[in-house]
C-alpha positions in Angstrom: -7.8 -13.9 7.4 -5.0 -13.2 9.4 -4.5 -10.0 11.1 -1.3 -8.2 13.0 -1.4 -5.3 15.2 -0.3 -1.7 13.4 2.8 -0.9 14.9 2.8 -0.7 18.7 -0.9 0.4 18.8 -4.1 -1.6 19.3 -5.3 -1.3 16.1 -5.5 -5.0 14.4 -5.3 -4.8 10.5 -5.7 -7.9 7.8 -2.6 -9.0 6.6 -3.7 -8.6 3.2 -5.2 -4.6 3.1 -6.8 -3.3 -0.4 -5.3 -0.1 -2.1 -8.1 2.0 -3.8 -5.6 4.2 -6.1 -7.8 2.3 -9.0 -10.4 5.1 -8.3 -8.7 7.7 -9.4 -7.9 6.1 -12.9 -10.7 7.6 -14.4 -8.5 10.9 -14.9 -6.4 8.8 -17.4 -9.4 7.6 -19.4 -9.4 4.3 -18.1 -12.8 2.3 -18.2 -12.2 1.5 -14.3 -16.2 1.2 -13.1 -16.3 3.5 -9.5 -19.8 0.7 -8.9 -17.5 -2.0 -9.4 -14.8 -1.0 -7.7 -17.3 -0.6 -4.2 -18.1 -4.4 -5.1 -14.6 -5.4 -4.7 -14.1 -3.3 -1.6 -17.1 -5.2 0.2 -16.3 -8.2 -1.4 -12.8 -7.8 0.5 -14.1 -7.4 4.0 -16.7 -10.0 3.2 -13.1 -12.2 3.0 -11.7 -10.5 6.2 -9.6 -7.8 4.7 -10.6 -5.3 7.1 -7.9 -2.0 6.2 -8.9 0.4 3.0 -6.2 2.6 2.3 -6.8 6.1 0.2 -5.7 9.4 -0.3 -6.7 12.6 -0.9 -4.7 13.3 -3.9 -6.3 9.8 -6.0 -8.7 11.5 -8.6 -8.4 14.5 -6.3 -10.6 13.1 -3.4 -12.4 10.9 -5.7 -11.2 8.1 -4.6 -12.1 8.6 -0.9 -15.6 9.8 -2.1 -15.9 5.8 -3.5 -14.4 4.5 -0.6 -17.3 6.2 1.6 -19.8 4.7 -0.4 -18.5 1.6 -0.1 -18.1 1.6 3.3 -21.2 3.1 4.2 -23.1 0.2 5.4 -20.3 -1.9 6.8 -19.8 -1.9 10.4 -17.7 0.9 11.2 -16.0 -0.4 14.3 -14.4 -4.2 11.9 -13.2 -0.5 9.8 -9.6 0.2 9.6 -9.7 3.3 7.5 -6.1 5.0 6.4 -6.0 8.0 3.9 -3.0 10.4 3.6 -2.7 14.2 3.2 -1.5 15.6 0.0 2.5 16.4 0.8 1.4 20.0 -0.6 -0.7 20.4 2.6 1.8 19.7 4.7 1.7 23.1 7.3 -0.2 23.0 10.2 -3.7 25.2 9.0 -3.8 23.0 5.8 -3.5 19.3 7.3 -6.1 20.0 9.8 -8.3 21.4 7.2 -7.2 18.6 4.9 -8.2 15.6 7.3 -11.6 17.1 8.1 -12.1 17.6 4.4 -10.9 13.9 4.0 -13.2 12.6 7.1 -16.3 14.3 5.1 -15.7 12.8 1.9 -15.0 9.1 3.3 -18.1 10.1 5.8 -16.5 9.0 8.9 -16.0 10.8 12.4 -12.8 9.9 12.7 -9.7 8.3 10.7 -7.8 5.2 11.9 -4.4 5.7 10.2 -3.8 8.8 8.5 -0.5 9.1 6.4 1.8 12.4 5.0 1.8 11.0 2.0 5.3 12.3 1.2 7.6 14.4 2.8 7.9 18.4 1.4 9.9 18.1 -1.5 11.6 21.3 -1.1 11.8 21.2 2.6 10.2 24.3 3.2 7.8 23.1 5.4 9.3 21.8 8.6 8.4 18.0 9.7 7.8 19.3 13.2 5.1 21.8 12.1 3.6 18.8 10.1 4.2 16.4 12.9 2.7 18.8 15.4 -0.4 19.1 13.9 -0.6 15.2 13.3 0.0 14.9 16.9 -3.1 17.2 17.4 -5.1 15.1 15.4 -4.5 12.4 17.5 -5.2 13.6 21.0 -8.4 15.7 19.5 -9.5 11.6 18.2 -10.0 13.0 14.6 -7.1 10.1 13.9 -6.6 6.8 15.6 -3.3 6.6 14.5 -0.5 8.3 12.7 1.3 6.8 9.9 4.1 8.2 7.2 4.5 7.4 3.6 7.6 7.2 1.0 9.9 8.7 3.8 13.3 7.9 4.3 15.4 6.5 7.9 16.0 11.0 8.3 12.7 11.7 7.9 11.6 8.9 10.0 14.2 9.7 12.6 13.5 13.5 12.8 9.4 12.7 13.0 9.7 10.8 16.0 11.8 12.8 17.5 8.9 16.1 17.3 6.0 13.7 18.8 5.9 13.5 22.4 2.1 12.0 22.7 2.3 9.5 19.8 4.6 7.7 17.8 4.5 6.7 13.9 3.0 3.6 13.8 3.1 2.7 9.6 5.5 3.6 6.8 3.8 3.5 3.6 6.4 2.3 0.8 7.2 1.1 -2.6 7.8 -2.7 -2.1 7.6 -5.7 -4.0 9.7 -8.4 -5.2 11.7 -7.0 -7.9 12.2 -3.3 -6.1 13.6 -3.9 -2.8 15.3 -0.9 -2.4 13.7 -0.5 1.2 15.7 -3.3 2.7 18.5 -1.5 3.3 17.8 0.9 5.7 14.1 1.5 5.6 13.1 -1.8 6.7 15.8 -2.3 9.4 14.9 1.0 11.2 11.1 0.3 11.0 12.1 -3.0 12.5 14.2 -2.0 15.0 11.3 0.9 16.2 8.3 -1.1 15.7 6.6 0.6 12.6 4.5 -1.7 9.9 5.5 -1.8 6.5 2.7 -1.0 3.8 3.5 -2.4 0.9 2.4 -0.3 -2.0 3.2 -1.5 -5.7 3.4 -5.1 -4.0 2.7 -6.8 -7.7 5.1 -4.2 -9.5 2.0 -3.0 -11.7 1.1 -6.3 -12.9 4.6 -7.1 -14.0 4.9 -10.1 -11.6 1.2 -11.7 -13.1 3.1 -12.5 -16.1 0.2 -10.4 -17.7 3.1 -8.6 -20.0 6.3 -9.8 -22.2 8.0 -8.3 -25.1 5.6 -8.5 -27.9 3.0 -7.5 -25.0 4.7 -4.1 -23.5 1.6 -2.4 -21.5 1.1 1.3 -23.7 -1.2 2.5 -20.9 -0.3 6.1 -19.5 0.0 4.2 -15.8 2.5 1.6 -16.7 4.4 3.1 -20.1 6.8 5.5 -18.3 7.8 2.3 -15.9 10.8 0.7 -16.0 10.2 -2.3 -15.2 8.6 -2.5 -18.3 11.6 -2.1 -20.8 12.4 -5.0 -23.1 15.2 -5.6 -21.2 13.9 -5.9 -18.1 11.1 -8.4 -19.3 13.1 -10.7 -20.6 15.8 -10.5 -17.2 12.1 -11.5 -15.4 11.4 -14.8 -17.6 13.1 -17.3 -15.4 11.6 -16.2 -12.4 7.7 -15.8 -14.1 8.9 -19.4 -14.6 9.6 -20.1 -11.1 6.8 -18.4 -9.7 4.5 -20.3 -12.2 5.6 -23.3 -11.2 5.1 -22.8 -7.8 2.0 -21.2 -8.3 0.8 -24.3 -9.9 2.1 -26.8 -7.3 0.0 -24.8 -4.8 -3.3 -24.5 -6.8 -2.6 -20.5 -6.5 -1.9 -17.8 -9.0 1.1 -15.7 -9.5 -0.3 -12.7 -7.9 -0.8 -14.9 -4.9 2.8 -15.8 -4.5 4.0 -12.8 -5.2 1.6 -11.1 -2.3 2.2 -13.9 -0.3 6.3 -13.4 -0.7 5.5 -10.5 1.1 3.8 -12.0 4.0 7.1 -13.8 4.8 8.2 -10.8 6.2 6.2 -10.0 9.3 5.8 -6.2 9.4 4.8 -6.0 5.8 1.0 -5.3 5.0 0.7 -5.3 1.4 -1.9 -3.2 -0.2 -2.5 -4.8 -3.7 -5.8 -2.8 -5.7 -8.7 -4.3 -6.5 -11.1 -3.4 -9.7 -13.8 -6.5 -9.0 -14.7 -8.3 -6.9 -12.8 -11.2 -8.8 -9.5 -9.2 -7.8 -10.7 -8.7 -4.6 -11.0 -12.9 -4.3 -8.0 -13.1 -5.9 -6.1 -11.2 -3.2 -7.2 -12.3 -0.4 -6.3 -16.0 -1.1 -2.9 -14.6 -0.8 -2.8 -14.8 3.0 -3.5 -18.1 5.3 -0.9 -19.9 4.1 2.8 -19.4 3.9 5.7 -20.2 1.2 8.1 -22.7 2.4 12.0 -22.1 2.6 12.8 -24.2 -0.7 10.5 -22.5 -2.5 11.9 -18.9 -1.0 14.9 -19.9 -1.9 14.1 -20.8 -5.1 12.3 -17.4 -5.6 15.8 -15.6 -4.3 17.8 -17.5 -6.6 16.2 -16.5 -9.4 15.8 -12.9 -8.4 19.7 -12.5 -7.5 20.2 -13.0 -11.2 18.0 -10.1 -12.2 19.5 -6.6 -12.4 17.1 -3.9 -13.2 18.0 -1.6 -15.6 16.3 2.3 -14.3 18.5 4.0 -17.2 
């Protein structure tokens, strides 16, 4: 497994990281098996993915409950742990109360990357206060390393600007091959200032594993208010399932695995795919070690230029 350095700090993270939001699914009445989902989790650092990424809000610390079990008896030093706080807990009281809550429920004595999960919505709580009491975190060692999530080049820009001891080292965002909204700005600026790109979403829901068409629309709560999931925006993805397949097939890999590995052509992006089994777990991991080649980039690009989501 290959592995990159978080940002500008030491800490060295698997290209290929495992998202545990599957964990908190449970609330929807999904059959998602907590025991099964620890399996994949160890099965994953078995296959060098060594970053687990949580949060406090997933099945309303559920999900970092399962995550401590399944890290329990793995060396905690080949750990790259990253959780975020709830964007409600966002003043300075809360997010020190909310990481030690967070550290007890993973049962660690400290966090490598911890995330604001969002900015406050309704900007009544000030990103210094917040930033502050990251920063406080870190010199204290409670964190290893201070990471955003979903923010935008302001937000970005006015966080660095309240640290003085530390520096943002991660932005945690929606990207994948069909939503690429972040290439715009986002990804420039965390270019330009050396922050890693966390790919969350990086299969689109399971819309780029060819798993759904139109007389196969998912109907689960998860997926069913997604747009990518409209008629219309299946069939715009056919060609490019197509494309992907037969790459896929050229390579002895899946479609997951191109997709993920699509990813991996950029250099600062980590994607964070979920994993339910250890089968998944397999699955995703096979992504990284190898690398697409410019024709078949290109190809990919071509057929993703003609594709125009509809969001209306």
């Amino acid at each position: 497994m290959e592995n990159i350095s978080l940002g500008k700090s030491k800490i060295k993270v698997s290209r290929i990281g495992i998202g545990t939001w599957q964990a908190s699914f449970r609330e929807w009445g999904s059959d998602v098996n907590d025991d099964s989902i620890i399996q994949a989790v160890n099965r994953s650092f078995d296959l060098g993915v060594n970053f687990i990424d949580t949060a406090e809000i997933y099945g309303n610390g559920h999900s970092e409950i399962v995550v401590g079990k399944a890290i329990k008896n793995i060396d905690r030093e080949k750990l790259v742990v990253a959780t975020k706080v709830h964007g409600a807990h966002l003043r300075h009281d809360e997010l020190i109360k909310s990481a030690e809550l967070s550290m007890k429920r993973l049962g660690v004595k400290y966090i490598d990357l911890y995330q604001v999960h969002w900015p406050d919505p309704w900007e009544q709580i000030s990103l210094r206060e917040t930033m502050k009491a990251m920063e406080e975190l870190y010199l204290d060692g409670k964190i290893m390393a201070i990471g955003v999530s979903n923010f935008a080049v302001r937000d970005l820009e006015e966080s660095l600007n309240y640290l003085s001891r530390a520096s943002i080292v991660s932005n945690q965002v929606r990207y994948n091959m069909l939503q690429r909204e972040i290439e715009e700005e986002v990804m420039p600026f965390c270019k330009k200032n050396g922050i890693t790109i966390i790919a969350w979403s990086p299969l689109a829901q399971g819309a780029l594993t060819a798993k759904y068409n139109v007389k196969n629309l998912p109907n689960d709560r998860i997926r069913s208010g997604n747009e990518l999931f409209k008629k219309n925006n299946i069939r715009q993805m056919a060609n490019l399932l197509k494309t992907l397949e037969k790459i896929a097939k050229s390579r002895g890999k899946t479609l997951s695995q191109i997709a993920l590995n699509w990813l991996l052509s950029h250099d600062q992006v980590v994607p964070i795919p979920g994993a339910k089994t250890p089968q998944q777990a397999e699955a995703n991991a096979g992504a990284a070690g190898w690398r697409l080649t410019p024709e078949e980039l290109s190809a990919i690009e071509e057929e993703l230029e003609k594709i125009d989501i509809d969001y209306m």
